[in-house]
PDB file of N, H, CA, C and O in Angstrom:
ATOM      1  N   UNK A   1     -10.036  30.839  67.429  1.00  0.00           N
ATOM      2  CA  UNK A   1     -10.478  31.066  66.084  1.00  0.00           C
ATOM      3  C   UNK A   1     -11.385  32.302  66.000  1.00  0.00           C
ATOM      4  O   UNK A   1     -11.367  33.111  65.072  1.00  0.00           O
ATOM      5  N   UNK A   2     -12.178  32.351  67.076  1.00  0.00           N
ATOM      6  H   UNK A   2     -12.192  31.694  67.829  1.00  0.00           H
ATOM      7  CA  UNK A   2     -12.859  34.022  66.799  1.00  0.00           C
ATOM      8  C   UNK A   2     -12.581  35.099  66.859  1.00  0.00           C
ATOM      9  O   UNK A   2     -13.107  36.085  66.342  1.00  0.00           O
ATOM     10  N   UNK A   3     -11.043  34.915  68.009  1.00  0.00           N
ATOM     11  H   UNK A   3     -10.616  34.114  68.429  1.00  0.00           H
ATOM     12  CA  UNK A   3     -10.583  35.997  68.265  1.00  0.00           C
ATOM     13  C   UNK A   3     -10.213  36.591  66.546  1.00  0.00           C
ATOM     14  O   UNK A   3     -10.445  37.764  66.252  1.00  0.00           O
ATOM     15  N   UNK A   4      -9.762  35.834  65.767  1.00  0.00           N
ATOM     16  H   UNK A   4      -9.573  34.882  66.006  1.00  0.00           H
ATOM     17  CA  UNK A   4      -9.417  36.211  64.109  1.00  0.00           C
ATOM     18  C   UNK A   4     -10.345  36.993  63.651  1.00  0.00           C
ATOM     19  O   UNK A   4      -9.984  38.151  63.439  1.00  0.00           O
ATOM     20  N   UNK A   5     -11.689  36.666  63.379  1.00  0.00           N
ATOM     21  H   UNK A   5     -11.982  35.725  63.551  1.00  0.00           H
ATOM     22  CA  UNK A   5     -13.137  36.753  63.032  1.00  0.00           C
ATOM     23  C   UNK A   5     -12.872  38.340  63.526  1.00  0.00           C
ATOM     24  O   UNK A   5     -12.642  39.303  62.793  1.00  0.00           O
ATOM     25  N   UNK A   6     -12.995  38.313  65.300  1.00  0.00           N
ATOM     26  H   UNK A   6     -13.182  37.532  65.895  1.00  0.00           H
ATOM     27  CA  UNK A   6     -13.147  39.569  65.349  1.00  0.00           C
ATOM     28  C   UNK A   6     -12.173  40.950  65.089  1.00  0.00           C
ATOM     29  O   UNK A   6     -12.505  42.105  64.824  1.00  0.00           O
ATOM     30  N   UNK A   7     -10.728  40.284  65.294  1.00  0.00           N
ATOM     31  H   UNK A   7     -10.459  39.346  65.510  1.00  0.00           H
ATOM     32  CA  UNK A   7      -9.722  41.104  64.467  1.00  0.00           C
ATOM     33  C   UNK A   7      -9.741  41.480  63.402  1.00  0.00           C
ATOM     34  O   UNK A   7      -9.533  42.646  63.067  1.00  0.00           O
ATOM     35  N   UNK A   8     -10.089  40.212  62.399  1.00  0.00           N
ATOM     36  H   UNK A   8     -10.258  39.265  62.671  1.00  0.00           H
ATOM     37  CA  UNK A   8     -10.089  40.825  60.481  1.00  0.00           C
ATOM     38  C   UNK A   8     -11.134  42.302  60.696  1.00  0.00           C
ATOM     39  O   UNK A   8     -10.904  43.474  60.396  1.00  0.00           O
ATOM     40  N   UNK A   9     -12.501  41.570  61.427  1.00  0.00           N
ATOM     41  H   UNK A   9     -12.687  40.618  61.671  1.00  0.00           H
ATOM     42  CA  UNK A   9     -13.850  43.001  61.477  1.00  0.00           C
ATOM     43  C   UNK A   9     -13.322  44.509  62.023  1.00  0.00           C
ATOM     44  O   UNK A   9     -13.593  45.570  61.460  1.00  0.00           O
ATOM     45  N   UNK A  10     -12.685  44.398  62.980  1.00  0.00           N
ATOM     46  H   UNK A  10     -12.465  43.536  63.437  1.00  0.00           H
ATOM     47  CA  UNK A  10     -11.852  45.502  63.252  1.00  0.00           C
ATOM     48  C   UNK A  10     -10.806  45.820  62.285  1.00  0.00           C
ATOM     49  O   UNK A  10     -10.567  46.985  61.968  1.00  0.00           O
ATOM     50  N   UNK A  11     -10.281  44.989  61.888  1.00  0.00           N
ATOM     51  H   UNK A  11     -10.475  44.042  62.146  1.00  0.00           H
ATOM     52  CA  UNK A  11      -9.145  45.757  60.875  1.00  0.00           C
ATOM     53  C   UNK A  11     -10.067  46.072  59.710  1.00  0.00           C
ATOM     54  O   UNK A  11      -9.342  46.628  58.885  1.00  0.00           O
ATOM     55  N   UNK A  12     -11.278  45.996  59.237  1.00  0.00           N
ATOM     56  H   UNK A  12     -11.866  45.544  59.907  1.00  0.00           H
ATOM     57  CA  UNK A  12     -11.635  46.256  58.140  1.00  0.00           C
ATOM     58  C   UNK A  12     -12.407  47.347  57.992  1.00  0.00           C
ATOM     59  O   UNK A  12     -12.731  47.944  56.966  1.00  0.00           O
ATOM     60  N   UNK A  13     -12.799  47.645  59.677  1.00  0.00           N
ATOM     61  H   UNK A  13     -12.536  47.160  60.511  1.00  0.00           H
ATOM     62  CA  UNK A  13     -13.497  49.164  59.992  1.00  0.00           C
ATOM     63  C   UNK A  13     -12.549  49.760  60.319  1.00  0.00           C
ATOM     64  O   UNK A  13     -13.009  50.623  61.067  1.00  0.00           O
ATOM     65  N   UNK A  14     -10.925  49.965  60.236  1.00  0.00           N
ATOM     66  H   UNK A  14     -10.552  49.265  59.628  1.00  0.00           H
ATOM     67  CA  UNK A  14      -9.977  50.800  60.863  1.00  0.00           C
ATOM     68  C   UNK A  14      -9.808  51.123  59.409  1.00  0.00           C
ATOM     69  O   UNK A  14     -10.065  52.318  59.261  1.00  0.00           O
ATOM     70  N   UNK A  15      -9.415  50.439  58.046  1.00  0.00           N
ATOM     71  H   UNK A  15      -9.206  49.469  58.166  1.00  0.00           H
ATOM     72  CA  UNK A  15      -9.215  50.713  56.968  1.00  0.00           C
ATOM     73  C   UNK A  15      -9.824  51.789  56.291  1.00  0.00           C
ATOM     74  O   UNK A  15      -9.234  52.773  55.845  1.00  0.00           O
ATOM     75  N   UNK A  16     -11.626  51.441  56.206  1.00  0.00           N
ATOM     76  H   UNK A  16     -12.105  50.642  56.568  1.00  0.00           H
ATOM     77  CA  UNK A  16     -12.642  52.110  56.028  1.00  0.00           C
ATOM     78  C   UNK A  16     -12.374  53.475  56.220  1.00  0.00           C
ATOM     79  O   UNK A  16     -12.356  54.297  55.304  1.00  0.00           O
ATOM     80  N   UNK A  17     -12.075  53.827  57.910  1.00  0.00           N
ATOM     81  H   UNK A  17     -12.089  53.159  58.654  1.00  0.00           H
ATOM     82  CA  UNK A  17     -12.020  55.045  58.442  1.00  0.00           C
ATOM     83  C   UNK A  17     -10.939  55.398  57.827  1.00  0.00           C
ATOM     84  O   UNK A  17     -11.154  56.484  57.290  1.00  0.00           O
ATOM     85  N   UNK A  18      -9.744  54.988  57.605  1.00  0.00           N
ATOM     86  H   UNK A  18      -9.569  54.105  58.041  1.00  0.00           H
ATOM     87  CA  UNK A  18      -8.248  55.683  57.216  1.00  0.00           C
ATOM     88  C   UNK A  18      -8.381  56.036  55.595  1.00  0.00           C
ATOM     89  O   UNK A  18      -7.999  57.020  54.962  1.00  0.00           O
ATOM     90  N   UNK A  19      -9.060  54.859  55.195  1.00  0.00           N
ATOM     91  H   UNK A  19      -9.370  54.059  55.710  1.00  0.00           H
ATOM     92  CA  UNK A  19      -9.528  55.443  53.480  1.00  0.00           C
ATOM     93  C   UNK A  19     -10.513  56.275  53.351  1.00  0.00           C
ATOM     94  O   UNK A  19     -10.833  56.555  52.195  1.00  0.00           O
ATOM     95  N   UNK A  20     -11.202  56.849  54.378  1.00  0.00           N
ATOM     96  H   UNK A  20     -10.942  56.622  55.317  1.00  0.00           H
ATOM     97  CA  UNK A  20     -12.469  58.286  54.360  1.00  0.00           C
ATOM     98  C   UNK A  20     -13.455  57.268  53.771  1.00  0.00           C
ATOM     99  O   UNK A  20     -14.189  57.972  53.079  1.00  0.00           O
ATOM    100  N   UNK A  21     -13.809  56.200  53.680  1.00  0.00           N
ATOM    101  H   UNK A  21     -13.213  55.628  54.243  1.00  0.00           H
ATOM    102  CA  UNK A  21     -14.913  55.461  52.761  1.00  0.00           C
ATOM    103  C   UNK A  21     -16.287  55.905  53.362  1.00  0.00           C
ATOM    104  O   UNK A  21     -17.257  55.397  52.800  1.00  0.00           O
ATOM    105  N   UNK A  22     -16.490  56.552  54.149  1.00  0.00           N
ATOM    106  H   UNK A  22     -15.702  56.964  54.606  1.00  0.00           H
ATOM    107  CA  UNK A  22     -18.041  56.930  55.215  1.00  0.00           C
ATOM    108  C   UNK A  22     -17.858  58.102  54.693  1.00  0.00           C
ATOM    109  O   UNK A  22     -17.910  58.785  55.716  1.00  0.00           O
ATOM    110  N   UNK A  23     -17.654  58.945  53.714  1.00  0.00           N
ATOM    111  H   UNK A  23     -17.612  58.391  52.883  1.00  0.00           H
ATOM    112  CA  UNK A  23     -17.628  59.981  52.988  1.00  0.00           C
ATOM    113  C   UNK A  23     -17.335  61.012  53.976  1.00  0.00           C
ATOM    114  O   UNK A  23     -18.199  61.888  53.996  1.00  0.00           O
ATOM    115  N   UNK A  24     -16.291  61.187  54.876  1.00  0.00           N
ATOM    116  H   UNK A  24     -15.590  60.475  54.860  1.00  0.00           H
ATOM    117  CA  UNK A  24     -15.926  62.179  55.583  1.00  0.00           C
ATOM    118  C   UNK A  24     -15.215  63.086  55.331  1.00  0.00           C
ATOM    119  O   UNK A  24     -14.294  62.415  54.865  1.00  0.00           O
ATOM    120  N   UNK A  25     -14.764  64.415  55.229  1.00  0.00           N
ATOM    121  H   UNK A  25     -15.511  64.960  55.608  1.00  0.00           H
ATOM    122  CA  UNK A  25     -14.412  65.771  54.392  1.00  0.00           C
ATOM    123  C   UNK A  25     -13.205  65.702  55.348  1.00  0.00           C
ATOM    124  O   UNK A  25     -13.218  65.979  56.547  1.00  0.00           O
ATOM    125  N   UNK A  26     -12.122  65.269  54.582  1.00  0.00           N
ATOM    126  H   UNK A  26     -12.112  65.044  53.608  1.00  0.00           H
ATOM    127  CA  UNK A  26     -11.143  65.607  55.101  1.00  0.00           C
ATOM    128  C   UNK A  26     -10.639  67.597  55.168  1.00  0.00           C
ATOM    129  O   UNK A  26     -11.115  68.497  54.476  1.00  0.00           O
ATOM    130  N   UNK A  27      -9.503  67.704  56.308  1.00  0.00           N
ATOM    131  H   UNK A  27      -9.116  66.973  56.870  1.00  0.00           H
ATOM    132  CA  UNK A  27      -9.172  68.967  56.099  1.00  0.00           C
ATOM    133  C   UNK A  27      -8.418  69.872  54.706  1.00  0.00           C
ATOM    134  O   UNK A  27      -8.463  71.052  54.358  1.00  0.00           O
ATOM    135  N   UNK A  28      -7.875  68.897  54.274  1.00  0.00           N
ATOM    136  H   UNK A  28      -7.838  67.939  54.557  1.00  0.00           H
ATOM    137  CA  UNK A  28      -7.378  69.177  52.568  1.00  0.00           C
ATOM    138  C   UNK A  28      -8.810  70.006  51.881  1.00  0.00           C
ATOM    139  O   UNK A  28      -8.621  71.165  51.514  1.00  0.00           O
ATOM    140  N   UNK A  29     -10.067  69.476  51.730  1.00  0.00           N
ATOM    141  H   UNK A  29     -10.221  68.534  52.028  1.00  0.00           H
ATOM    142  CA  UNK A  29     -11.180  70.195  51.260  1.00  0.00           C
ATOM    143  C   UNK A  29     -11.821  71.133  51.894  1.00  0.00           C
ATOM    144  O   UNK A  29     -12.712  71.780  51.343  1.00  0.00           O
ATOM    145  N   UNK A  30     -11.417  71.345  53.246  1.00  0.00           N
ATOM    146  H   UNK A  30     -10.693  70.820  53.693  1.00  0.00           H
ATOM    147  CA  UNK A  30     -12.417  72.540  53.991  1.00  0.00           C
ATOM    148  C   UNK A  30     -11.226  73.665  53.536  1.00  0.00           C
ATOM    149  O   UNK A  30     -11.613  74.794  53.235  1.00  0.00           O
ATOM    150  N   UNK A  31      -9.730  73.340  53.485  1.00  0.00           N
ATOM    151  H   UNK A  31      -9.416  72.423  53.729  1.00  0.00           H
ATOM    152  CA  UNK A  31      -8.810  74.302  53.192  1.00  0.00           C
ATOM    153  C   UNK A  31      -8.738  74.955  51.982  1.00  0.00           C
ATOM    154  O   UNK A  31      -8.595  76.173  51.875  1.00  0.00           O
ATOM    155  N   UNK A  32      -8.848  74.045  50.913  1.00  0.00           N
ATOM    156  H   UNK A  32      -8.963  73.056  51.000  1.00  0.00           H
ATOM    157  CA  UNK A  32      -9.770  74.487  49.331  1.00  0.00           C
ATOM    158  C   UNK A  32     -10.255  75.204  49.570  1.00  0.00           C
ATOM    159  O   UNK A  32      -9.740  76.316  49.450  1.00  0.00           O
ATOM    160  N   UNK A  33     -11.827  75.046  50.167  1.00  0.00           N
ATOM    161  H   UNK A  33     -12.245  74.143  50.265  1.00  0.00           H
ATOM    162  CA  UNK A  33     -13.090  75.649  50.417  1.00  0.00           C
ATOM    163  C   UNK A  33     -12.973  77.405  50.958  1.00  0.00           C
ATOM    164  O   UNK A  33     -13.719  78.340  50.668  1.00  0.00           O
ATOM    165  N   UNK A  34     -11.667  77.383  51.886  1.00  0.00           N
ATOM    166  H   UNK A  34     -11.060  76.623  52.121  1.00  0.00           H
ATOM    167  CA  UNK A  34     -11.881  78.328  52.439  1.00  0.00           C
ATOM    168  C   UNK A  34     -10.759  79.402  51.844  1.00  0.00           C
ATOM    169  O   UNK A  34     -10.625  80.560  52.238  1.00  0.00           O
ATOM    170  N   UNK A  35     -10.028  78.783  50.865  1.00  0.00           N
ATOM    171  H   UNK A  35     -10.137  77.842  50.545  1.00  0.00           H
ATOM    172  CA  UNK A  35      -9.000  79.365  50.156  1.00  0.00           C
ATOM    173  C   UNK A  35     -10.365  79.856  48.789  1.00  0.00           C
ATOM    174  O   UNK A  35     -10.679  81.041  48.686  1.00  0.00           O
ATOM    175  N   UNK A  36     -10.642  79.399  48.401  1.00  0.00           N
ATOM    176  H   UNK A  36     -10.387  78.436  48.484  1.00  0.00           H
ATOM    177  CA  UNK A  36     -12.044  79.843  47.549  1.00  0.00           C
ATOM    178  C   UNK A  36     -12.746  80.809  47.452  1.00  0.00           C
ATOM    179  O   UNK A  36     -12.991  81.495  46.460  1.00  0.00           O
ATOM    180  N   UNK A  37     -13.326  80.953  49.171  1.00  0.00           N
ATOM    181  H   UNK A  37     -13.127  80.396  49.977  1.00  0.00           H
ATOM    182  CA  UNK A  37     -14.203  82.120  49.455  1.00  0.00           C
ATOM    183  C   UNK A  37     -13.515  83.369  50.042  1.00  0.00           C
ATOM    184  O   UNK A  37     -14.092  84.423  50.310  1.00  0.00           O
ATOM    185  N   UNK A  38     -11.724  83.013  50.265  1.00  0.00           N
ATOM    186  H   UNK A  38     -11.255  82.157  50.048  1.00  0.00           H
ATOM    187  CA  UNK A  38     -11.028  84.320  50.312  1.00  0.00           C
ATOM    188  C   UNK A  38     -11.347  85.143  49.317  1.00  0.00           C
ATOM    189  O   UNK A  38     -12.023  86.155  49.133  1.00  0.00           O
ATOM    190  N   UNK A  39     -10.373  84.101  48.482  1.00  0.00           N
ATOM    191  H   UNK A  39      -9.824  83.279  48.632  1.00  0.00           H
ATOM    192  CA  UNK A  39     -10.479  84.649  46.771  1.00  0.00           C
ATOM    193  C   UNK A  39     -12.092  85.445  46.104  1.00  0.00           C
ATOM    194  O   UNK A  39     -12.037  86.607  45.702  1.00  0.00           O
ATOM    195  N   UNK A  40     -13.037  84.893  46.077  1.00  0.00           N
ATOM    196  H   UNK A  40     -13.082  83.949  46.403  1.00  0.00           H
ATOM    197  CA  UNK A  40     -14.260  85.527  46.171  1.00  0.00           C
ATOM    198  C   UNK A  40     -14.556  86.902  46.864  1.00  0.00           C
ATOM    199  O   UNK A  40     -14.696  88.044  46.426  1.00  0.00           O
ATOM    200  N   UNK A  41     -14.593  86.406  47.989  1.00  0.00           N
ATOM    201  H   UNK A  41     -14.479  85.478  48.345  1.00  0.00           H
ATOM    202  CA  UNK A  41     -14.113  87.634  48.829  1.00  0.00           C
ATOM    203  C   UNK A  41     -13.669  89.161  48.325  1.00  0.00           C
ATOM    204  O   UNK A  41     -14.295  90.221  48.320  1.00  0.00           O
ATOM    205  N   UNK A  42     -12.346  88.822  47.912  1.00  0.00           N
ATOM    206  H   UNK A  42     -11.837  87.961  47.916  1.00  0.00           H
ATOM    207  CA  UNK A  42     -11.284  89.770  47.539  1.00  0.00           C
ATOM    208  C   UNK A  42     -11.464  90.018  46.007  1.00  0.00           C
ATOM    209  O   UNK A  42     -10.639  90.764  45.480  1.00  0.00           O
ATOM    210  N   UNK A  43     -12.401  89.503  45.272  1.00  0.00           N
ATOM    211  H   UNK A  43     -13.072  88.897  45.700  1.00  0.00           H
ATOM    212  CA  UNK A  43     -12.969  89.819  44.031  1.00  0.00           C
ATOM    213  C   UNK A  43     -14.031  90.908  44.526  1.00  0.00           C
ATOM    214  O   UNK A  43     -13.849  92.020  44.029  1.00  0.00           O
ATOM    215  N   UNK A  44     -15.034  90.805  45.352  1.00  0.00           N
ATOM    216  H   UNK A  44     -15.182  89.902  45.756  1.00  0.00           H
ATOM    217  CA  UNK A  44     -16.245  91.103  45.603  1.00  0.00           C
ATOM    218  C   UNK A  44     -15.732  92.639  45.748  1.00  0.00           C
ATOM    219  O   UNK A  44     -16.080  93.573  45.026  1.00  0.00           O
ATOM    220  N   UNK A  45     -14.527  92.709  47.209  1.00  0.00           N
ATOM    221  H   UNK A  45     -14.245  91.950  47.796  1.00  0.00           H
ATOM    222  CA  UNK A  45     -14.051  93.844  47.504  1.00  0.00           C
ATOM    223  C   UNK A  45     -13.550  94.666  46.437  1.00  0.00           C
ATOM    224  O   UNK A  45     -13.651  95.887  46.559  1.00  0.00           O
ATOM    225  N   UNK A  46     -13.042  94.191  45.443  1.00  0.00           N
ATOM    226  H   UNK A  46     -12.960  93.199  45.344  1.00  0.00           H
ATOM    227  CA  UNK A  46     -12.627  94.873  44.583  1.00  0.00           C
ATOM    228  C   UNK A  46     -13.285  95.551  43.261  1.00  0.00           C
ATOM    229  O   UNK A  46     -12.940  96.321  42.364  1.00  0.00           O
ATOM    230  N   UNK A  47     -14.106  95.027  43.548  1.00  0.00           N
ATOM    231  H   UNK A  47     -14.387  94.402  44.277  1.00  0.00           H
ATOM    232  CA  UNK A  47     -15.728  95.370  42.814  1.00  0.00           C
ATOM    233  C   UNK A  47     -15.643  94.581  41.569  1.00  0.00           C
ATOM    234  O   UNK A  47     -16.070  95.486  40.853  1.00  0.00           O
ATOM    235  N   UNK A  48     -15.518  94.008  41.079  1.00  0.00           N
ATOM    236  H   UNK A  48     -15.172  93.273  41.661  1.00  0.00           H
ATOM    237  CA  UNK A  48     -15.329  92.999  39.675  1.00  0.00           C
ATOM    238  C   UNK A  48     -16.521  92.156  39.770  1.00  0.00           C
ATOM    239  O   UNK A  48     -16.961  91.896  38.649  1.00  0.00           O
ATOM    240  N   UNK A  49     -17.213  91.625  40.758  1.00  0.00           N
ATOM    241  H   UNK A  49     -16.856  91.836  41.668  1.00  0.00           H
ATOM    242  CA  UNK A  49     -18.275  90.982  40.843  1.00  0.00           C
ATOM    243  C   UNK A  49     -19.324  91.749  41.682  1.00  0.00           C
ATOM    244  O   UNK A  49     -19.012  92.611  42.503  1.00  0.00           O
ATOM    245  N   UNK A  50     -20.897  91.277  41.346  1.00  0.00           N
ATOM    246  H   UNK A  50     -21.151  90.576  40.678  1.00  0.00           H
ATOM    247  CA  UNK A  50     -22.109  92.346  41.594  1.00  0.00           C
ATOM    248  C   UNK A  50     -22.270  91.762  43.284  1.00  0.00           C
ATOM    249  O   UNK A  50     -21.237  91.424  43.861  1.00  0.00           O
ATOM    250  N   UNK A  51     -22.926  91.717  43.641  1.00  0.00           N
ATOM    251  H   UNK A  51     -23.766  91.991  43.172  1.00  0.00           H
ATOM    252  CA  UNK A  51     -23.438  91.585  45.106  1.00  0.00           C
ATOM    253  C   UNK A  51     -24.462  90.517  44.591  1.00  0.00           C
ATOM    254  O   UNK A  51     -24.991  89.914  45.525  1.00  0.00           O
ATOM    255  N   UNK A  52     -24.939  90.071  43.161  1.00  0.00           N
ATOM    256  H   UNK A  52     -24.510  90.562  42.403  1.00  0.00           H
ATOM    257  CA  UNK A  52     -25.840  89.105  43.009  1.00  0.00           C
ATOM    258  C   UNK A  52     -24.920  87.885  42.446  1.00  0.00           C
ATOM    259  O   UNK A  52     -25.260  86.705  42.524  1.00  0.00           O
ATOM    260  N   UNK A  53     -23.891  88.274  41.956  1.00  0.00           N
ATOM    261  H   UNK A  53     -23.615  89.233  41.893  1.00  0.00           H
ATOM    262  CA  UNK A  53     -22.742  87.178  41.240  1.00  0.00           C
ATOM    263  C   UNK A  53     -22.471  86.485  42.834  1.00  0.00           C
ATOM    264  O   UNK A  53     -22.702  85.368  43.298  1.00  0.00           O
ATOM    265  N   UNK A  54     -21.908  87.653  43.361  1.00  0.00           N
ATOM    266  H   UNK A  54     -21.721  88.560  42.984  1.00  0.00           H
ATOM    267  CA  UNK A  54     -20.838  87.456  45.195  1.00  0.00           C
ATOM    268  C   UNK A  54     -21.917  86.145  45.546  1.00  0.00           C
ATOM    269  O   UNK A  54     -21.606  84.955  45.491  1.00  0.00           O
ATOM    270  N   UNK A  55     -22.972  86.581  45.838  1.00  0.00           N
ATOM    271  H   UNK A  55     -23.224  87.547  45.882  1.00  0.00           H
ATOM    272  CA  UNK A  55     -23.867  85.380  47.049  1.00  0.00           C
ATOM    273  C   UNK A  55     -23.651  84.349  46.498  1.00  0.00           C
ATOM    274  O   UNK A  55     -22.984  83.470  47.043  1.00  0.00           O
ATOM    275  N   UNK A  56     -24.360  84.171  44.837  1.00  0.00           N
ATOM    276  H   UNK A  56     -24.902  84.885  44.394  1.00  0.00           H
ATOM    277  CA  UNK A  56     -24.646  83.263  43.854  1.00  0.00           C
ATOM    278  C   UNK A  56     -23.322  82.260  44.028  1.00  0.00           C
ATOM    279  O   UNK A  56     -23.729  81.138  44.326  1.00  0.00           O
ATOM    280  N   UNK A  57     -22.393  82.292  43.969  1.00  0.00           N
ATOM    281  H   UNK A  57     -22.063  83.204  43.726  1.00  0.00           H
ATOM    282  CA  UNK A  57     -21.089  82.159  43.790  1.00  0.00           C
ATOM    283  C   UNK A  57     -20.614  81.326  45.230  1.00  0.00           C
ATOM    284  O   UNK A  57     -20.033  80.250  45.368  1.00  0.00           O
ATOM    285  N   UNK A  58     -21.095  82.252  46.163  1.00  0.00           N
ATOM    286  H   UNK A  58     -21.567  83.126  46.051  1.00  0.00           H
ATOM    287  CA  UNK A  58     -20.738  82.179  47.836  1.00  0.00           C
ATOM    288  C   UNK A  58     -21.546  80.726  47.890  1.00  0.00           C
ATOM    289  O   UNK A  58     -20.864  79.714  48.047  1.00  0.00           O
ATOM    290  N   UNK A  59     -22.808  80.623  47.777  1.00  0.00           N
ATOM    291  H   UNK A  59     -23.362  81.446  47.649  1.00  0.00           H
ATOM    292  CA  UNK A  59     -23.625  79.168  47.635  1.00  0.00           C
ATOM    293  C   UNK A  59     -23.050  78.072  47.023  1.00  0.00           C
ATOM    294  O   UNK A  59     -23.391  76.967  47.445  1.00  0.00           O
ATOM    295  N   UNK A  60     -22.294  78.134  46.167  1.00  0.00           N
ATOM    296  H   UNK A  60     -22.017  79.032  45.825  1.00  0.00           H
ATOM    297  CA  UNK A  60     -22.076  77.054  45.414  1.00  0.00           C
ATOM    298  C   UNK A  60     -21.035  76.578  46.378  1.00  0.00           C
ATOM    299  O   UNK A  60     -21.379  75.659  47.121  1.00  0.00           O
ATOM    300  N   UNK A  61     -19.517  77.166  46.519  1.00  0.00           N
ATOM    301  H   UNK A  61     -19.238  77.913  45.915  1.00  0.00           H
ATOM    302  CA  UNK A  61     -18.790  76.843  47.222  1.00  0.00           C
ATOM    303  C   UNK A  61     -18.410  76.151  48.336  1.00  0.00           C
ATOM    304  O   UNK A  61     -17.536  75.325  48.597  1.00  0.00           O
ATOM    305  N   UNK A  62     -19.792  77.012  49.261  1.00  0.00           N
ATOM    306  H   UNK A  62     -20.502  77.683  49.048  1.00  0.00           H
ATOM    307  CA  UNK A  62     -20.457  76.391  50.097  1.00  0.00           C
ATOM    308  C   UNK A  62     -21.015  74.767  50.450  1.00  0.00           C
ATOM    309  O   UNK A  62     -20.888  74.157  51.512  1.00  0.00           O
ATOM    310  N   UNK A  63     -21.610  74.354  49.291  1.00  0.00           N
ATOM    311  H   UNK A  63     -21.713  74.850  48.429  1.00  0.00           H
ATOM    312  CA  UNK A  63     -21.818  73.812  49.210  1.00  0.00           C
ATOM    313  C   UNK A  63     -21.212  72.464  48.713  1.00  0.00           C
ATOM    314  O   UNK A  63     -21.917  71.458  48.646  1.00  0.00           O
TER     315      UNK A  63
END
């Protein structure tokens, strides 16, 4: 009978982890993130944004 007990507890921390519920950043959002600050990037280079917009901008993303 415990062996159950301790199976359900394991299956319910394997779930947890597979549903990201411990708020972990999957790679889908770092790939966003970094598709973002290309784009930024390649604004900055192109001069359309100031060097005070660029950082301002760069922080948020970041974040």
């Amino acid at each position: 009978m415990m062996i159950f007990g301790i199976l359900g507890i394991l299956l319910i921390v394997y779930l947890l982890f597979k549903t990201d519920m411990f708020g972990r950043k999957d790679d889908s959002f770092r790939k966003g993130n970094d598709e973002a600050l290309e784009a930024l990037s390649k604004r900055y280079a192109q001069g359309t944004l100031s060097r005070e917009e660029y950082l301002s901008m760069k922080e948020d993303i970041s974040n």
